[in-house]
C-alpha positions as CSV (number, residue, x, y, z in Angstrom):
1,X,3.5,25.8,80.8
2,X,0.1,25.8,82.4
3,X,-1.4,22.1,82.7
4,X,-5.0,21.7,80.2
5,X,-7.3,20.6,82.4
6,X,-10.5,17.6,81.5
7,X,-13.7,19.3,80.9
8,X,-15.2,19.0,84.5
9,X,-18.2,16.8,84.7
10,X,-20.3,19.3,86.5
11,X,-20.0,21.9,82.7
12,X,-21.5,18.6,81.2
13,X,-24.1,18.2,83.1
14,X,-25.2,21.5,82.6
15,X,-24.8,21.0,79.1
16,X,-27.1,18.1,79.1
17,X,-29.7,20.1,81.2
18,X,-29.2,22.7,78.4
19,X,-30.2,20.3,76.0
20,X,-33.2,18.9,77.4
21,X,-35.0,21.3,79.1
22,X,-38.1,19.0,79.2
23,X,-36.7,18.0,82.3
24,X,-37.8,20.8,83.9
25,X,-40.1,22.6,81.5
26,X,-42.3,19.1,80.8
27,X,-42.7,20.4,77.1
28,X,-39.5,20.5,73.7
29,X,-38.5,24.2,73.4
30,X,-41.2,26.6,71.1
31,X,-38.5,26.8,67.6
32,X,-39.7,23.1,67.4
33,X,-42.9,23.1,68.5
34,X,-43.7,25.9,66.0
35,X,-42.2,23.8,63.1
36,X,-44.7,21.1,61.0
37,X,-44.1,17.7,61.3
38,X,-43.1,15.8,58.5
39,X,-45.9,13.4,57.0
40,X,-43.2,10.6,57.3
41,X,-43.4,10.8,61.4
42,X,-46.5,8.7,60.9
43,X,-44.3,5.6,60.0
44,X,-41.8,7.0,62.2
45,X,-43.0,6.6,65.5
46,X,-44.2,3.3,65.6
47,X,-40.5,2.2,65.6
48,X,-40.0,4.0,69.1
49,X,-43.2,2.9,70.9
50,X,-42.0,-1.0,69.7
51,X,-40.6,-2.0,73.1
52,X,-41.0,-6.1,72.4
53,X,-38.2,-5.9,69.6
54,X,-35.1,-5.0,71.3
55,X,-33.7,-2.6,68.7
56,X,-31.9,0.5,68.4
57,X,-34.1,2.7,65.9
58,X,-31.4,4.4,63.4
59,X,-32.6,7.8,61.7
60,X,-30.5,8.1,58.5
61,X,-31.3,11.0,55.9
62,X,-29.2,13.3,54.0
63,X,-28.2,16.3,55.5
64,X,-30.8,19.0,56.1
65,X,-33.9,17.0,55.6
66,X,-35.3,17.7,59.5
67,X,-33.5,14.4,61.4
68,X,-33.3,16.4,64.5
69,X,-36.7,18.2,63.8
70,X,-37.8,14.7,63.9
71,X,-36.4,13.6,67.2
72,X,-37.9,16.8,68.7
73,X,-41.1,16.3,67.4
74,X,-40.9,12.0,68.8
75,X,-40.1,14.2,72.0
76,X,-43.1,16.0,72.2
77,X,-45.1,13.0,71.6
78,X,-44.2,10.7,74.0
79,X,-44.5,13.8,76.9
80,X,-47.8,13.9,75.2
81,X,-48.1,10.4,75.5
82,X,-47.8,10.6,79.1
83,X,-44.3,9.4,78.9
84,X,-42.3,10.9,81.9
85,X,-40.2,13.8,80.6
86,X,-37.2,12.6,83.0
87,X,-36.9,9.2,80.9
88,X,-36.8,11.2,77.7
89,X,-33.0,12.1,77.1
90,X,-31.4,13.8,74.4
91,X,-27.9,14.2,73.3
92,X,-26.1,16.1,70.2
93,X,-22.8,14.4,69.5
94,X,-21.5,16.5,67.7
95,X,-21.1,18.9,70.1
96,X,-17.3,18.7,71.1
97,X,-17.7,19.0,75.1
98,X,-19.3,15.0,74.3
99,X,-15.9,14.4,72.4
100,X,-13.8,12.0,74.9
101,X,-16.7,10.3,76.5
102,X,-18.1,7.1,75.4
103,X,-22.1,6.7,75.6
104,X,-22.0,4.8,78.1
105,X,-20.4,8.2,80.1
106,X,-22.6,10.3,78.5
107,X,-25.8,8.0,80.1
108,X,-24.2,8.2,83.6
109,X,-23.9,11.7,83.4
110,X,-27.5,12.1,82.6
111,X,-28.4,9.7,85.7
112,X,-26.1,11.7,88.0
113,X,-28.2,15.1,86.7
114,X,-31.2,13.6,87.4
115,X,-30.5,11.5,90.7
116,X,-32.2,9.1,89.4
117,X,-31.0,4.8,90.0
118,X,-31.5,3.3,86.1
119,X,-32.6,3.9,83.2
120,X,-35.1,1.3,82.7
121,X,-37.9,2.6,80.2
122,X,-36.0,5.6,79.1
123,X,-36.1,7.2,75.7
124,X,-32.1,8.4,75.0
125,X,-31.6,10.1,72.0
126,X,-28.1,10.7,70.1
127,X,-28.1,12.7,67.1
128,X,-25.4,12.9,64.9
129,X,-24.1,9.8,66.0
130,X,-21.6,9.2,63.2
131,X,-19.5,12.1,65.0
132,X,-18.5,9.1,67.7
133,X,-16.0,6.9,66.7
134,X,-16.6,2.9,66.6
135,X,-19.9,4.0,67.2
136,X,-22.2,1.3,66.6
137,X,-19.9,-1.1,68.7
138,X,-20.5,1.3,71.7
139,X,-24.3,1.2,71.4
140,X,-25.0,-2.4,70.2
141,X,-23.1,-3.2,74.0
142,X,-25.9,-0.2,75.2
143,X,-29.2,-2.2,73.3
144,X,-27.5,-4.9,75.0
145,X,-27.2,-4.0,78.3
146,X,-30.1,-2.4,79.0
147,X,-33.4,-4.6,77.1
148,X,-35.8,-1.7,78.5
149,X,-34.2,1.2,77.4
150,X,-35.2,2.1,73.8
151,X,-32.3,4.0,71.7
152,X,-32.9,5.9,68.5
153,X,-29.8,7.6,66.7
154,X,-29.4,10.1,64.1
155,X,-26.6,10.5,61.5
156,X,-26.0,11.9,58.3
157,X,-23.0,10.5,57.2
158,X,-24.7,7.7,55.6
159,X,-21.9,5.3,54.2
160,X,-20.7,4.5,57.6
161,X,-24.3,4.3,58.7
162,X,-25.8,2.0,56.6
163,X,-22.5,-0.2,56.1
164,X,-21.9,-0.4,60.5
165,X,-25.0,-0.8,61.0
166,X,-25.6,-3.8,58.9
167,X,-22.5,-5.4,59.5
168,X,-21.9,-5.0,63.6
169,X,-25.4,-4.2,64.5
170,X,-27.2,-7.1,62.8
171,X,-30.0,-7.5,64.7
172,X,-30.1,-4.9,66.8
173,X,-30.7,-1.8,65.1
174,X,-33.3,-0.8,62.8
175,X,-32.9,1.8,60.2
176,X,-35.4,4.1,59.1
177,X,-34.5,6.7,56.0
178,X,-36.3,9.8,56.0
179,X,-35.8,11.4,52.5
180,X,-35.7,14.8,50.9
181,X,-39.3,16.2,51.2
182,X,-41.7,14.5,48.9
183,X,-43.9,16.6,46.7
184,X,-47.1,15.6,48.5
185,X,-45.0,16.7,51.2
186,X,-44.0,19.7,49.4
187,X,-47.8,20.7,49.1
188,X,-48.5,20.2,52.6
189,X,-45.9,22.2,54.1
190,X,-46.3,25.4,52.0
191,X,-50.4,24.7,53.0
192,X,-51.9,24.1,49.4
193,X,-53.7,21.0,49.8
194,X,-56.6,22.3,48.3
195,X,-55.2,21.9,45.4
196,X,-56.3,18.7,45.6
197,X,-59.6,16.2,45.7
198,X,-60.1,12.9,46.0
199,X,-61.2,11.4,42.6
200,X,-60.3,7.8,40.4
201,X,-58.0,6.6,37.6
202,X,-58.5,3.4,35.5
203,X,-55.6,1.3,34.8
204,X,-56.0,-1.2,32.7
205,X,-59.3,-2.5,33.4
206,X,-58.8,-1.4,37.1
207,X,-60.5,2.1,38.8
208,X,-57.9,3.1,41.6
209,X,-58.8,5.8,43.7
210,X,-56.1,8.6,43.4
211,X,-55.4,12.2,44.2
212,X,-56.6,14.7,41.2
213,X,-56.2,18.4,41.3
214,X,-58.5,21.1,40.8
215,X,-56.2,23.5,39.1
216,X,-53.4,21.8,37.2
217,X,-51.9,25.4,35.7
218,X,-51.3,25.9,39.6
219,X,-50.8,22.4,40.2
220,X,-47.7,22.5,37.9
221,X,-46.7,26.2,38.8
222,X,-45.9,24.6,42.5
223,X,-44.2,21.4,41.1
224,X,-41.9,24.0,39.1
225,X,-41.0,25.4,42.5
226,X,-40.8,21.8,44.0
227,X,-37.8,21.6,41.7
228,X,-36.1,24.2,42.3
229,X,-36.3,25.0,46.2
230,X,-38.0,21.4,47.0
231,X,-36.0,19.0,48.5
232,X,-35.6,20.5,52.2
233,X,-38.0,21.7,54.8
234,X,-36.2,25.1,55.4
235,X,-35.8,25.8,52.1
236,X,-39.5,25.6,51.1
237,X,-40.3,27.7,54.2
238,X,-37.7,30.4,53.5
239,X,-38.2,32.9,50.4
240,X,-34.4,34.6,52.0
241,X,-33.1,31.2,51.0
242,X,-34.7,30.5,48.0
243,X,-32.8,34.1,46.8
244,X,-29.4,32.7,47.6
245,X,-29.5,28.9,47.2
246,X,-25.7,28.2,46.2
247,X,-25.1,29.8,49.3
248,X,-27.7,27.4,51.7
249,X,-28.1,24.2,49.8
250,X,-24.3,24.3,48.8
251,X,-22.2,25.2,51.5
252,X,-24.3,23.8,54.3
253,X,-25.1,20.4,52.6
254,X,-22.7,19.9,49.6
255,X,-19.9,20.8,50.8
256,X,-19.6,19.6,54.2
257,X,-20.7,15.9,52.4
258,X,-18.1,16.6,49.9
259,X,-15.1,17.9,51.4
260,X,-15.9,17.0,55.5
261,X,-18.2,13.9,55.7
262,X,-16.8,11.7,53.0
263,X,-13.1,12.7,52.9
264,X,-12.8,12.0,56.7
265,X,-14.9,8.5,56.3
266,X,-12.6,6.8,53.2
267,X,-9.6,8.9,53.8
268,X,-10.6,11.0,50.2
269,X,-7.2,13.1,49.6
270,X,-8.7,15.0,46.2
271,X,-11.5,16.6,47.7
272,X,-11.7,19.1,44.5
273,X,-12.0,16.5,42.0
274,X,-15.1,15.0,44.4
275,X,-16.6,18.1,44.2
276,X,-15.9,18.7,40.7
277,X,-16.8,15.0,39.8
278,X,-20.8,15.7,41.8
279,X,-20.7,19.0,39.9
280,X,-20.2,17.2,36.3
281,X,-23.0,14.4,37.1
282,X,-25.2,17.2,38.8
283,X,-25.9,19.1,35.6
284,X,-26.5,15.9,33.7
285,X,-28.6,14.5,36.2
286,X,-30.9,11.7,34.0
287,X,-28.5,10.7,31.5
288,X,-26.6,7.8,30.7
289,X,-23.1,7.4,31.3
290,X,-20.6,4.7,30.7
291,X,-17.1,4.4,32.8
292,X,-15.5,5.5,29.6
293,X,-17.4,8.8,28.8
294,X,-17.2,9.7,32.4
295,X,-13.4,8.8,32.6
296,X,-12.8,10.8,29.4
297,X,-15.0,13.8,30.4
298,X,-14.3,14.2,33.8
299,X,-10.5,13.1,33.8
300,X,-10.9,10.6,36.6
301,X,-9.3,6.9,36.4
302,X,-12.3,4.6,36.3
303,X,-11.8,2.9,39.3
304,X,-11.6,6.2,41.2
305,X,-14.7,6.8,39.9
306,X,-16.7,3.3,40.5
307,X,-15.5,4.3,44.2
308,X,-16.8,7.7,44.1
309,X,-20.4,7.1,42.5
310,X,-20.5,4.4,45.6
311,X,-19.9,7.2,48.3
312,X,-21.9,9.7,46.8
313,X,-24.6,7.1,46.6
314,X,-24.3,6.1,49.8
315,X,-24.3,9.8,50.9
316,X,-27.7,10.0,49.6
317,X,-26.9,12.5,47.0
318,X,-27.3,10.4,43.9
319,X,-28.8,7.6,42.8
320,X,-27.6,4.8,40.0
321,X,-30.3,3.3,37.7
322,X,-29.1,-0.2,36.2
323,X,-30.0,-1.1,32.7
324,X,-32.3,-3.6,31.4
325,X,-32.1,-4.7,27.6
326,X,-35.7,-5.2,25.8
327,X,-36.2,-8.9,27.5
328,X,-36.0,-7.2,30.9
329,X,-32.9,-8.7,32.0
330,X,-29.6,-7.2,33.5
331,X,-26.3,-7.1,31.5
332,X,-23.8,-9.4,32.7
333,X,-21.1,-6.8,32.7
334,X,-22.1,-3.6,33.5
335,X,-21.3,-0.7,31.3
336,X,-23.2,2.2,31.1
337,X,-26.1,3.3,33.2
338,X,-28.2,6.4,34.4
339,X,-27.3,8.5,37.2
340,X,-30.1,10.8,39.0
341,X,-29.6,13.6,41.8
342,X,-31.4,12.3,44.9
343,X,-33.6,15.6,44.9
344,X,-33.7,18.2,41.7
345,X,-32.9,21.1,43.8
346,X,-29.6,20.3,44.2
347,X,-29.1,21.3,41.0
348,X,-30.2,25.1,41.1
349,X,-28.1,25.1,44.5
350,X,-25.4,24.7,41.8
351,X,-26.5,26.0,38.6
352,X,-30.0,28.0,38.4
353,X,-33.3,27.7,38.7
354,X,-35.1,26.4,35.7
355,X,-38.3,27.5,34.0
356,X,-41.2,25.0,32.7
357,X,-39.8,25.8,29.2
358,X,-35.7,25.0,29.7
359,X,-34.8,22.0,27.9
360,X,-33.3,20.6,30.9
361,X,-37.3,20.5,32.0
362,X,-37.7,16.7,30.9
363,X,-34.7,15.5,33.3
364,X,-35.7,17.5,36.2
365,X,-38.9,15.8,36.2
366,X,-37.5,12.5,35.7
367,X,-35.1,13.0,38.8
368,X,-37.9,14.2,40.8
369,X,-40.2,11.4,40.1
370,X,-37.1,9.1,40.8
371,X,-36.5,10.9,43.8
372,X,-40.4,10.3,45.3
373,X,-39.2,6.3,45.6
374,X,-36.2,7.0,48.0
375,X,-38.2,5.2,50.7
376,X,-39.1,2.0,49.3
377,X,-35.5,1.1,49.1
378,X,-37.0,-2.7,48.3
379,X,-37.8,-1.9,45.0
380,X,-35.7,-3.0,41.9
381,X,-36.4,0.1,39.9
382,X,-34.3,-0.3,36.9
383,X,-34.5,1.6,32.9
384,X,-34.4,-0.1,29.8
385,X,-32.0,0.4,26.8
386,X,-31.3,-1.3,23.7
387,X,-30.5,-1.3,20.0
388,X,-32.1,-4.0,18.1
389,X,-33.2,-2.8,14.0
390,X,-33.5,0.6,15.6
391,X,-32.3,2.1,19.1
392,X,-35.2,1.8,21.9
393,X,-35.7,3.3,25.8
394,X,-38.2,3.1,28.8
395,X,-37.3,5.6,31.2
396,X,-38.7,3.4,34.7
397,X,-38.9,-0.6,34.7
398,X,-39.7,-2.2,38.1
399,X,-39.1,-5.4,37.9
400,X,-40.9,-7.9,40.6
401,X,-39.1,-9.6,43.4
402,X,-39.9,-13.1,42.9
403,X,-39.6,-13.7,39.1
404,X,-37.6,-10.8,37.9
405,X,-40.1,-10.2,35.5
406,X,-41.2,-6.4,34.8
407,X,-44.4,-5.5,36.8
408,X,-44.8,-2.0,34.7
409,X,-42.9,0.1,32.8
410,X,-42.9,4.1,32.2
411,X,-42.6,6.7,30.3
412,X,-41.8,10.2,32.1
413,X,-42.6,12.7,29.8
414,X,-42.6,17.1,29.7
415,X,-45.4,17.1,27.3
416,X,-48.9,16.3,26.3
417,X,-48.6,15.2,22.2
418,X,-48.5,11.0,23.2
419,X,-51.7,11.2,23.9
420,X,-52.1,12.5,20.2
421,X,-49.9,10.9,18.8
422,X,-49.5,7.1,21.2
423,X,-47.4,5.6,17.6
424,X,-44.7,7.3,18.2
425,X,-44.4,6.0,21.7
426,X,-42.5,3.4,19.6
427,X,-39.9,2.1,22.3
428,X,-42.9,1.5,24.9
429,X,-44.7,-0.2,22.9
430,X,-41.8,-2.4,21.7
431,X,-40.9,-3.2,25.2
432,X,-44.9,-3.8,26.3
433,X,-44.4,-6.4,23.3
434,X,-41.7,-8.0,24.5
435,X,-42.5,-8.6,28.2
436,X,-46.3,-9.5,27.4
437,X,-47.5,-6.3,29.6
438,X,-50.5,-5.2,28.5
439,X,-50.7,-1.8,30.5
440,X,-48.4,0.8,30.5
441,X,-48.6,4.7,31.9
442,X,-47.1,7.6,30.3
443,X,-46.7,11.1,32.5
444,X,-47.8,14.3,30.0
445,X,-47.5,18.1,31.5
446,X,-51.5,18.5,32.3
447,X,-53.4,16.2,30.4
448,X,-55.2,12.8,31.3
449,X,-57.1,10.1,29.8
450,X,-56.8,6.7,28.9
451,X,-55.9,5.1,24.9
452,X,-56.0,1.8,23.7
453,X,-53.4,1.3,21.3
454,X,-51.9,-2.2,19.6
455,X,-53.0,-3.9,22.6
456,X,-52.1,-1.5,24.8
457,X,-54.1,0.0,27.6
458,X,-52.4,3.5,28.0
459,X,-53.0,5.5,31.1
460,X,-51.7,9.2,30.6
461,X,-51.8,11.2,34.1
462,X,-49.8,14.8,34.2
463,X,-46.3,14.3,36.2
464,X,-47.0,16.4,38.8
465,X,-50.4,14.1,40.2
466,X,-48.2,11.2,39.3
467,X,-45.3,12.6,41.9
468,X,-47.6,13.6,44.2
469,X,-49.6,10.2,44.1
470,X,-46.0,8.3,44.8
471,X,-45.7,10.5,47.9
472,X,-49.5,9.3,48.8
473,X,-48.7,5.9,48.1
474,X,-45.7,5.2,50.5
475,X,-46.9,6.7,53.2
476,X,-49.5,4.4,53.0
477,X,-47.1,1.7,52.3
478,X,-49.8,-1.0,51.1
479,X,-47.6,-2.9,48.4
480,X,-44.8,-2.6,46.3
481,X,-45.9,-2.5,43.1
482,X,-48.6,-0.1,44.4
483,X,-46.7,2.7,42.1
484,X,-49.6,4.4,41.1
């Protein structure tokens, strides 16, 4: 029987030249130079010029949402930033010629195909870097080692991500989540930022400068699409994939979460009923569910399911919203709560699109304004449900940091008759009362203005400025509670 032989070190190396041909070319290859950066590589970068900290930078992010495209584009700037091209390395770890070397091998290959002594003020890149195993033990003994060498890894497997990297990296790594696309983002890649002007809101007895729209008819038309096709860079690009979603969106990032990246993390032996389990909470994105419904619906032992609502959270697929009662605080025990698809379009990858006039309109717009705070993870974003003499519900609470006390509350709403008709806005209003808040904002579907009703200083703003103004907001990352 013929003897299998290692990989010889010399295929390596010219895999590694493959993959960085700015070692010779001085410039990333044209498929990513053509592509638009994201408007999140403004807070991006910073993290890799910071040479004083000595921290790995960790690039987490679902699946498909333009990680690599990101590390390409950090490339390009720091050649443009005069930054020697033969300190700039770049490895994909998932590719299986990498598979029995440690990073350590993989950095003295790259110094043998460059003849170079160290690699003091180098820029290495690993992408994908869940694909190694133990791998944040490996590069917390690299950040280590080598104080002038900045690291910055990728990975999409996000439970193992976030939960290694807080636990053996504390301290040296620091994680950055880049989210679905925004809508702001949204607006910018498909070029329509005409659309908007600058122009003010008043809030309570406050004038904020915020982003308006010139055509709100179109304005909407475009956050329609933003729900259906908007969560990933490709997609929005791409009317080919647009026409055959399930096919994209689902096998090329549901599926290999469901039945590759988690099963092979927690050792998940009923992939189906994982996949049927994110199908079930998928369609009823926005509503609440107790362990009991869900047990009783989806035929899943409720502690099988409180460990599969944690993975699939952690993946960055779904979010969980706790509940508040009217006072603003949390229940001791927790029972029911709202669950929210981390970007709508993952649900016409499953389903269909929808139209402005489907009744599943008012929880796709919920999920997507959810989904435009994935990046201030500090926020304790929270809803409110209770029954007193009659059954009440605010849709968003953020509660503040120091006090636990609720800074605003929201409604989201489909429609434009609470401007109308504020009274029967009955729930907000009851809650306002309660928690001594004497502002409160309410999205419509394109009208504005302001009301003052019992008290009340109403702001109503159409959901699609609102979304967009989130976006705005946290790229400008001024304060938390800057949620307008």
């Amino acid at each position: 029987m013929k003897k299998h032989t290692l990989i010889p070190q010399e295929k390596i190396i010219e895999r590694l030249r493959y993959e960085n041909p700015w070692w010779v070319t001085r410039e990333i290859p044209d498929l990513y130079r053509s592509m638009s950066k994201r408007l999140y590589f403004s807070l991006f970068y910073p993290f890799i010029l910071e040479k004083e900290i000595k921290r790995s930078v960790v690039l987490m992010g679902p699946r498909r949402v333009g990680k690599t495209v990101m590390m390409f584009h950090t490339i390009d700037q720091l050649i443009q930033d005069k930054v020697n091209p033969q300190k700039i390395f770049f490895i994909g770890i998932d590719n299986p010629i990498y598979i029995n070397l440690s990073l350590q091998d993989i950095l003295d290959l790259c110094i043998s195909a460059l003849k170079i002594n160290n690699i003091e003020d180098c820029y290495v890149f690993f992408d994908e870097i869940q694909y190694l195993k133990d791998w944040e033990r490996h590069l917390k003994v690299l950040v280590d080692m080598y104080p002038k060498t900045k690291f910055i890894v990728s990975g999409s497997a996000a439970a193992a991500l976030r939960w290694h990297s807080t636990e053996s990296g504390a301290g040296r790594f620091t994680d950055f989540m880049l989210p679905p696309l925004t809508f702001q983002e949204f607006i910018h890649l498909k070029k329509l930022s005409h659309l908007m002007v600058d122009g003010n809101i008043t809030y309570g007895k406050n004038l904020i400068s915020y982003q308006l729209t010139n055509n709100i008819t179109e304005l909407n038309k475009e956050f329609v699409n933003y729900l259906n096709f908007g969560g990933y860079p490709e997609v929005v690009l791409s009317e080919k994939i647009q026409s055959d979603m399930g096919r994209y969106v689902k096998n090329d990032i549901v599926d290999k979460v469901l039945l590759r990246d988690l099963p092979s993390l927690y050792g998940i032996k009923d992939v189906q009923e994982l996949n049927r389990f994110f199908t079930y909470i998928a369609y009823n994105t926005g509503n609440e569910f107790s362990y009991e419904s869900m047990s009783k619906e989806s035929g899943i032992q409720k502690d099988t399911l409180k460990k599969y609502l944690e993975y699939l959270e952690a993946a960055f697929l779904i979010k969980v919203l706790n509940k508040l009662d009217i006072t603003a605080k949390k229940l001791k025990r927790v029972t029911s709560f709202k669950v929210y698809l981390t970007n709508p379009s993952l649900r016409t990858a499953l389903f269909s699109p929808i139209s402005e006039s489907d009744q599943e309109m008012g929880n796709m717009v919920e999920t997507a304004i959810l989904s435009q705070w994935m990046h201030r993870e500090n926020l304790n974003l929270n809803y409110a449900r209770w029954k007193d003499k009659k059954e009440g519900e605010v849709d968003l609470v953020l509660l503040d940091n120091k006090h636990f006390k609720p800074a605003w509350g929201l409604e989201i709403k489909w429609s434009n008759r609470y401007l109308e008709k504020t009274n029967e806005l009955s729930s907000l209003i009851q809650f306002c009362d309660k928690n001594k808040l004497t502002t409160a904002l309410v999205t419509t579907k394109n009208n504005e203005g302001n009301k003052l009703f019992q008290n009340i200083e109403f702001t109503f703003i159409p959901s699609a400025l609102y979304a967009y103004n989130i976006g705005v907001n946290t790229l400008k990352m001024k304060d938390t509670n800057d949620y307008l």
